[in-house]
LUMNUDREN-330992 format. One record per residue (C-alpha): y, z, x. Coordinates in Angstrom, 3 decimals, padded with zeros to 6 digits, always signed. Each point is the difference from the previous one (the first is absolute). Last residue first. Layout:
N
+----------+----------+----------+
:        y :        z :        x :
+----------+----------+----------+
:        Y :        Z :        X :
...
+----------+----------+----------+
END
This chain:
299
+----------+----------+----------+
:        y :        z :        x :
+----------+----------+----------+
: -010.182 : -019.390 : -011.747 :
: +000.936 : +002.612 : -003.298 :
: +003.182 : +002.227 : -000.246 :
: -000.480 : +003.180 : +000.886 :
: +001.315 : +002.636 : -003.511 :
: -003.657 : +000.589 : -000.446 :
: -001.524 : +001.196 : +003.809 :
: +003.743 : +001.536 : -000.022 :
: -000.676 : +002.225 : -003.340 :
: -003.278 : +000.738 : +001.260 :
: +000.683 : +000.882 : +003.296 :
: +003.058 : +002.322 : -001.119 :
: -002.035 : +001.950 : -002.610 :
: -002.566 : +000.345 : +002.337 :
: +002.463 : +001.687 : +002.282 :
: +001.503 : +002.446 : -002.968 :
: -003.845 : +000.939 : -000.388 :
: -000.301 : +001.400 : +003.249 :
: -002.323 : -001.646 : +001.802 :
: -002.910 : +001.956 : +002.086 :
: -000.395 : -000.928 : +003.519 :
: -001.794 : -002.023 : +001.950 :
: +001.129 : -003.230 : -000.524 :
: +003.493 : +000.573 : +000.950 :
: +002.894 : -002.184 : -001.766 :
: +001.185 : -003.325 : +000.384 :
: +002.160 : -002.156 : -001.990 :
: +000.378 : -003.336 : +001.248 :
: +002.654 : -002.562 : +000.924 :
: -000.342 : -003.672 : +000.256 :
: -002.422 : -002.269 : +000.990 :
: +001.130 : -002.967 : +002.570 :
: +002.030 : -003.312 : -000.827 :
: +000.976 : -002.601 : +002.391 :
: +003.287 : +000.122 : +002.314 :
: -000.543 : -003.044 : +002.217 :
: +000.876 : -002.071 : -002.708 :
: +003.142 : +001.204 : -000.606 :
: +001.645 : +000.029 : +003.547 :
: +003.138 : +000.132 : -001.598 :
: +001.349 : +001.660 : -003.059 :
: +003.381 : -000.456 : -000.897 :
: +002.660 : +002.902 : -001.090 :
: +002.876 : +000.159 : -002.186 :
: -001.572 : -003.183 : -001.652 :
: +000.093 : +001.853 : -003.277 :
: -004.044 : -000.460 : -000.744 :
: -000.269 : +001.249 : +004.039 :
: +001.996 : +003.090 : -001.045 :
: -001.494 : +000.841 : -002.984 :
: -003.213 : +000.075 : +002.084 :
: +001.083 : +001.669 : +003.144 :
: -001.725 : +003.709 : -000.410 :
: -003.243 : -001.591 : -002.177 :
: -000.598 : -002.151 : +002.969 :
: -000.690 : +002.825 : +002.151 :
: +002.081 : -000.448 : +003.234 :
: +000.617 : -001.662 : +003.498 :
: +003.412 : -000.099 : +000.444 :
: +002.292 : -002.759 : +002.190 :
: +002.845 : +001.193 : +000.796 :
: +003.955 : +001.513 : +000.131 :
: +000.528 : -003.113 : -002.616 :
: +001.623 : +002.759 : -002.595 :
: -003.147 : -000.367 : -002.790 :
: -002.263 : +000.501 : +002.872 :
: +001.942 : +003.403 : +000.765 :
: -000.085 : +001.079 : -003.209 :
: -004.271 : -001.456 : -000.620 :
: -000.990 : +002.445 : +003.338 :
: +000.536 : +003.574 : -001.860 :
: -003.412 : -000.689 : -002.424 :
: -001.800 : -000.191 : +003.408 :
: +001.156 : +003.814 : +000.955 :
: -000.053 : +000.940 : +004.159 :
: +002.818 : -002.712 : +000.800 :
: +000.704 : -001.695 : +003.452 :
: +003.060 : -002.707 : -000.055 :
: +000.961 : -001.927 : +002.669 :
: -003.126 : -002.559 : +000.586 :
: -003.227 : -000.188 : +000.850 :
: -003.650 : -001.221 : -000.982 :
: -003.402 : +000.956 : +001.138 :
: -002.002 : -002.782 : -002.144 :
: -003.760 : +000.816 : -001.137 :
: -001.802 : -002.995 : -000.865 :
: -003.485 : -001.208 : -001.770 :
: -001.317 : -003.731 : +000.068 :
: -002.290 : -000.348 : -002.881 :
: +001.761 : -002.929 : -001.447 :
: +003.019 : +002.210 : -000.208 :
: +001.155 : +003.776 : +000.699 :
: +003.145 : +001.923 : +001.079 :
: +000.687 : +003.728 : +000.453 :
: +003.371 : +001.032 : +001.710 :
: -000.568 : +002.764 : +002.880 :
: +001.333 : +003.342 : -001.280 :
: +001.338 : +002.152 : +002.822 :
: -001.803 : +003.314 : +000.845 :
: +002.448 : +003.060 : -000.097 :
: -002.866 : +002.141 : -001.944 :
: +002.695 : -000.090 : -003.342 :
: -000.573 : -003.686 : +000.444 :
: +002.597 : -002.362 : +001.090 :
: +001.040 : -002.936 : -001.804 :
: +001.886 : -002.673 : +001.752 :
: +002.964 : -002.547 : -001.666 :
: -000.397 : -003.120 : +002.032 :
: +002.028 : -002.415 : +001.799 :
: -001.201 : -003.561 : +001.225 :
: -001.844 : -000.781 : +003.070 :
: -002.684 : +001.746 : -000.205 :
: -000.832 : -001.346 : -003.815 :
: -000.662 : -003.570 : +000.975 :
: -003.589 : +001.800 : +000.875 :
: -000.512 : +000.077 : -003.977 :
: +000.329 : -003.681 : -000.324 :
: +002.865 : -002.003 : -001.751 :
: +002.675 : +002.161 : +000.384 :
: +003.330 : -000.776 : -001.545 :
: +002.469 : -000.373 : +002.621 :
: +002.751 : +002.308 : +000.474 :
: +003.811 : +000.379 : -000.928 :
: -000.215 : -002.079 : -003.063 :
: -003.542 : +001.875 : -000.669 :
: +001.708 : +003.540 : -000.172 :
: +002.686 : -001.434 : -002.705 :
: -002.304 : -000.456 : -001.860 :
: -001.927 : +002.899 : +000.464 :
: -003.064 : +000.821 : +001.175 :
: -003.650 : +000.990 : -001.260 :
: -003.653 : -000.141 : +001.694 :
: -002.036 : +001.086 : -003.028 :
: -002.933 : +003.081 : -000.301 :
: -002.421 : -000.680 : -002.291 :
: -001.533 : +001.922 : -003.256 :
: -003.549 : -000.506 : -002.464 :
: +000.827 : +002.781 : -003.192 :
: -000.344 : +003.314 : +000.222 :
: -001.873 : +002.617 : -000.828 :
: -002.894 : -000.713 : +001.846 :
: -002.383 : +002.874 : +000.131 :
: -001.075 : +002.111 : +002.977 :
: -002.728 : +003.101 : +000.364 :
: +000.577 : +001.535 : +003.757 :
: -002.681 : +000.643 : +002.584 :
: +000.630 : -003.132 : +001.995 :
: +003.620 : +000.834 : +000.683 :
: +002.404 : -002.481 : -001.810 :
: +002.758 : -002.078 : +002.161 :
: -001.557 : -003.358 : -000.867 :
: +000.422 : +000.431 : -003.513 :
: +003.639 : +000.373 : -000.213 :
: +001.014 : +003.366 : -000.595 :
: +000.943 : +002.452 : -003.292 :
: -001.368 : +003.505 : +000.540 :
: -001.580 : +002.711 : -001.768 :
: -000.442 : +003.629 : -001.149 :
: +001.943 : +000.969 : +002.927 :
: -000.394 : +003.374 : +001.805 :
: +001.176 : -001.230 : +003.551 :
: -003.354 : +000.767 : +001.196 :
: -001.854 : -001.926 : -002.920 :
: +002.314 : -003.016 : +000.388 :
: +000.139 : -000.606 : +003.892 :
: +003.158 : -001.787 : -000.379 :
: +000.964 : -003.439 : +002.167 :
: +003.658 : -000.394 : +000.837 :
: +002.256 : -002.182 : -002.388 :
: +000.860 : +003.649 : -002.319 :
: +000.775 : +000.100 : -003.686 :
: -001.072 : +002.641 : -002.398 :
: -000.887 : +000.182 : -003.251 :
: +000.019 : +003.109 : -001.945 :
: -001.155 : -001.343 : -003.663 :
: +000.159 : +003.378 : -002.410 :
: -002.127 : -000.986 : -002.959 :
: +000.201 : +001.455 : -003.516 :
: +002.082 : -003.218 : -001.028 :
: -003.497 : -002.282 : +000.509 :
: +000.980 : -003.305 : -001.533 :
: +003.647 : +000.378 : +000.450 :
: -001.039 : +000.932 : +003.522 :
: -002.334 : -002.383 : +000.630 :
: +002.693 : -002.862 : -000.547 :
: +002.291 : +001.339 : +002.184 :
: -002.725 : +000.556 : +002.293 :
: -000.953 : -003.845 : +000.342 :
: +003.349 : -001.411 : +001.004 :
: +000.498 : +003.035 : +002.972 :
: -003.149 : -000.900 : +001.510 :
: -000.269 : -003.537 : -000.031 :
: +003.260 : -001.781 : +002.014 :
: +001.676 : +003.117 : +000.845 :
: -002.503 : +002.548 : +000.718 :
: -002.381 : -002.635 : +002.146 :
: +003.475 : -001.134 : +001.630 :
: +001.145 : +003.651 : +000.931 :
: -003.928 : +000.732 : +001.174 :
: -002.121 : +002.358 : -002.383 :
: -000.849 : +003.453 : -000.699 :
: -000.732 : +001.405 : -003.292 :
: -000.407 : +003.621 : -001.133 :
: -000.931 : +000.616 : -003.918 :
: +001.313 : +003.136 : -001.307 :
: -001.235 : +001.210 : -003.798 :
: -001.307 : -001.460 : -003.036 :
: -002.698 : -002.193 : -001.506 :
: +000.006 : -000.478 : -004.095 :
: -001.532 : +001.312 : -002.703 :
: -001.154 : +002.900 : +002.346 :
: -003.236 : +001.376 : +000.472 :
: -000.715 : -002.604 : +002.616 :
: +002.852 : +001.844 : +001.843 :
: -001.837 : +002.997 : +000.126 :
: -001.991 : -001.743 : +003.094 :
: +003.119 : +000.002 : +002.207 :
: -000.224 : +003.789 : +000.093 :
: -003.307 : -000.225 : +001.407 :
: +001.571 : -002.470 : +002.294 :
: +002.866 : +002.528 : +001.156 :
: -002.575 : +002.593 : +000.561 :
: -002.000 : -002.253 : +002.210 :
: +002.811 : -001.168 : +001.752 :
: +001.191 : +003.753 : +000.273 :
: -003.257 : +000.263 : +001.948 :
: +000.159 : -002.403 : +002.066 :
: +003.637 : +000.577 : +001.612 :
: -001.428 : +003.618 : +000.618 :
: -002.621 : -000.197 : +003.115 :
: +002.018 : -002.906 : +001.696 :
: +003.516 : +001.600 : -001.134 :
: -001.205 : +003.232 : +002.128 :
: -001.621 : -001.010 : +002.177 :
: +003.280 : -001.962 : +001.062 :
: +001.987 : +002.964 : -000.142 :
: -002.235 : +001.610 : +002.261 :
: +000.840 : -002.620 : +002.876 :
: +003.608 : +000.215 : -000.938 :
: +001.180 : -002.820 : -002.740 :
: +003.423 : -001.427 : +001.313 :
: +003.620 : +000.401 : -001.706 :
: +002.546 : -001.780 : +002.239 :
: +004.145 : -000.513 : +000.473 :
: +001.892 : +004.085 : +000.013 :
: -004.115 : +000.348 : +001.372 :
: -003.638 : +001.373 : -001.973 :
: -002.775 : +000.884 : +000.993 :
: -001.967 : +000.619 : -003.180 :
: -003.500 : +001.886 : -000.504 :
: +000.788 : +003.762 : +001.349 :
: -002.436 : +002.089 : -000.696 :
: -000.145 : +003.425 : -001.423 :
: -001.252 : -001.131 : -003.446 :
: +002.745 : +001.966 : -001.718 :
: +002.969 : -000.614 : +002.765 :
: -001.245 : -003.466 : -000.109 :
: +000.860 : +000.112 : -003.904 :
: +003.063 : +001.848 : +000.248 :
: +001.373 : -002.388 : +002.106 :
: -001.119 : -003.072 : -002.103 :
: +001.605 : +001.506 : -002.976 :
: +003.812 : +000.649 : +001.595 :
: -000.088 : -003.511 : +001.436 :
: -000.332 : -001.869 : -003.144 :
: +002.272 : +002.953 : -001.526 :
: +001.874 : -001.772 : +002.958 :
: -000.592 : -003.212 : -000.989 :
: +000.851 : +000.349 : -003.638 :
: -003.237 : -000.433 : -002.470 :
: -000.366 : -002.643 : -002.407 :
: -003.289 : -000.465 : +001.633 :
: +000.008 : -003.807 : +000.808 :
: +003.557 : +000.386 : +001.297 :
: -000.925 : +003.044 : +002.189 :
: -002.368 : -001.522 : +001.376 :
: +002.291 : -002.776 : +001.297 :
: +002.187 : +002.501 : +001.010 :
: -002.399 : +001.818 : +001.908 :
: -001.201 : -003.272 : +001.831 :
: -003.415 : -000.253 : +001.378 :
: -000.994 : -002.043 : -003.201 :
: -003.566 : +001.300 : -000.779 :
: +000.008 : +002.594 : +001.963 :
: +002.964 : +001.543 : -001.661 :
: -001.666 : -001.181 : -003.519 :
: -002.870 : +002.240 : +000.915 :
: +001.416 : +002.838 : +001.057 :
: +001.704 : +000.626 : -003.395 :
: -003.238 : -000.953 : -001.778 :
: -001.277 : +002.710 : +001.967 :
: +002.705 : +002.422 : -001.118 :
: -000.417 : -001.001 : -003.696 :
: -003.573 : +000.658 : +000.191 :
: +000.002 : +003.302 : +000.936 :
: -000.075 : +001.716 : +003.457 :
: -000.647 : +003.867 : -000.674 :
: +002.811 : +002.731 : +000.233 :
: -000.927 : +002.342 : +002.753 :
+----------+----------+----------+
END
């Protein structure tokens, strides 16, 4: 019998990892049906089966999960001793895995790489964007991009950001149809762009003054899953958005859109870079942090 090597575990691994063949298959450079081909001559080899897998589905079977819990490990390790040559190098190199909100990737993320990459061309920056919370290690991430609040316990964080707020915003022609609100309750009666979260939970609207703290369940026609989609529609009068500043500030400065409710909407810290704290960085990631602890503007 021809004896598993590493390639076919690495193979199985990135299966697990996404439970999608083609997604696998993307990451390998491999087809999906030479995708296919290899895993089924690996379980025929180890005599097991460790997928089931539907026209719609790819789940771990109970040995398959053994199996990535007793070998996801080790090829960490290997990959990290790997990692370590990279100190040998004039300069880091190889994949570096972010994840990070649509906003978080659009307002910080995407600003900051360009400039790490001309500073670090031997870099390959995967970054990728997703509103729901990511489990980081298990989705094989070197790091993520969140607001601080969001962080597990066990993860490092920096800053590398600068001090953000979210902005009630309207048209002009919104607010001769409607009156302008002058207290975040006058919100229920007026129409409202919504933002749903990839769990299906609606976003309640965040307000703060004088101590007094305020979460508004608004309404209105138009439900979107992606914040940066809401400033169209407030642009056309369809409703009020609630939005990063940064997303609406050429606007406001053009009078396109006005701001109300401004000083209920204080400043909070921004966005952070997290990684975990209990395992070994590759030296691509320190790269990163120390690039964004320098390129963060002070305050």
């Amino acid at each position: 019998m021809k004896p598993v090597s590493a390639a076919d575990l690495s193979i199985f691994l990135s299966i697990a990892q996404h439970l999608s063949f083609s997604r696998a298959a993307i990451e390998l450079g491999l087809s999906p049906s030479a995708l296919s081909h290899a895993l089924r001559a690996l379980e025929t080899r180890l005599g097991v089966r460790l997928f089931n897998r539907t026209t719609r589905s790819v789940a771990l079977t109970e040995a398959g999960e053994r199996l990535y819990a007793r070998v996801k490990p080790a090829f960490r390790d290997i990959d990290d001793a790997l990692e370590d040559l990279n100190s040998f190098r004039d300069k880091p190199s190889g994949n570096l895995r972010i994840t990070a909100g649509r906003p978080a990737a659009q307002l910080v993320l995407l600003p900051l790489a360009g400039r790490f990459l001309e500073a670090y061309p031997d870099v390959r920056l995967d970054i990728v964007t997703d509103d729901a919370l990511v489990d980081i290690v298990s989705a094989g991430f070197d790091a993520g991009v969140r607001f601080g609040e969001r962080l597990e316990a066990d993860m490092v964080s920096l800053p590398i950001g600068p001090n953000m707020r979210s902005v009630v915003v309207g048209s002009p022609g919104f607010f001769q149809r409607y009156a302008t609100p002058r207290k975040p309750q006058d919100l229920h009666g007026l129409p409202c762009i919504r933002h749903r979260f990839p769990s299906g939970a609606f976003y309640r609207w965040e307000f703060a003054r004088g101590g007094i703290e305020l979460e508004i369940d608004v309404d209105g026609p138009l439900i979107l899953g992606d914040v940066g989609l809401m400033v169209g529609p407030a642009l056309q009068g369809v409703g009020l958005a609630y939005v990063f500043e940064d997303m609406v500030s050429e606007h406001l400065a053009a009078g396109s859109l006005t701001q109300v409710l401004e000083d209920w909407c204080p400043y909070y810290p921004g966005l952070h870079l997290y990684y975990p704290s209990r395992r070994h960085v590759p030296a691509a990631l320190k790269a990163f942090i120390e690039f964004a602890r320098n390129a963060r503007p002070p305050g």
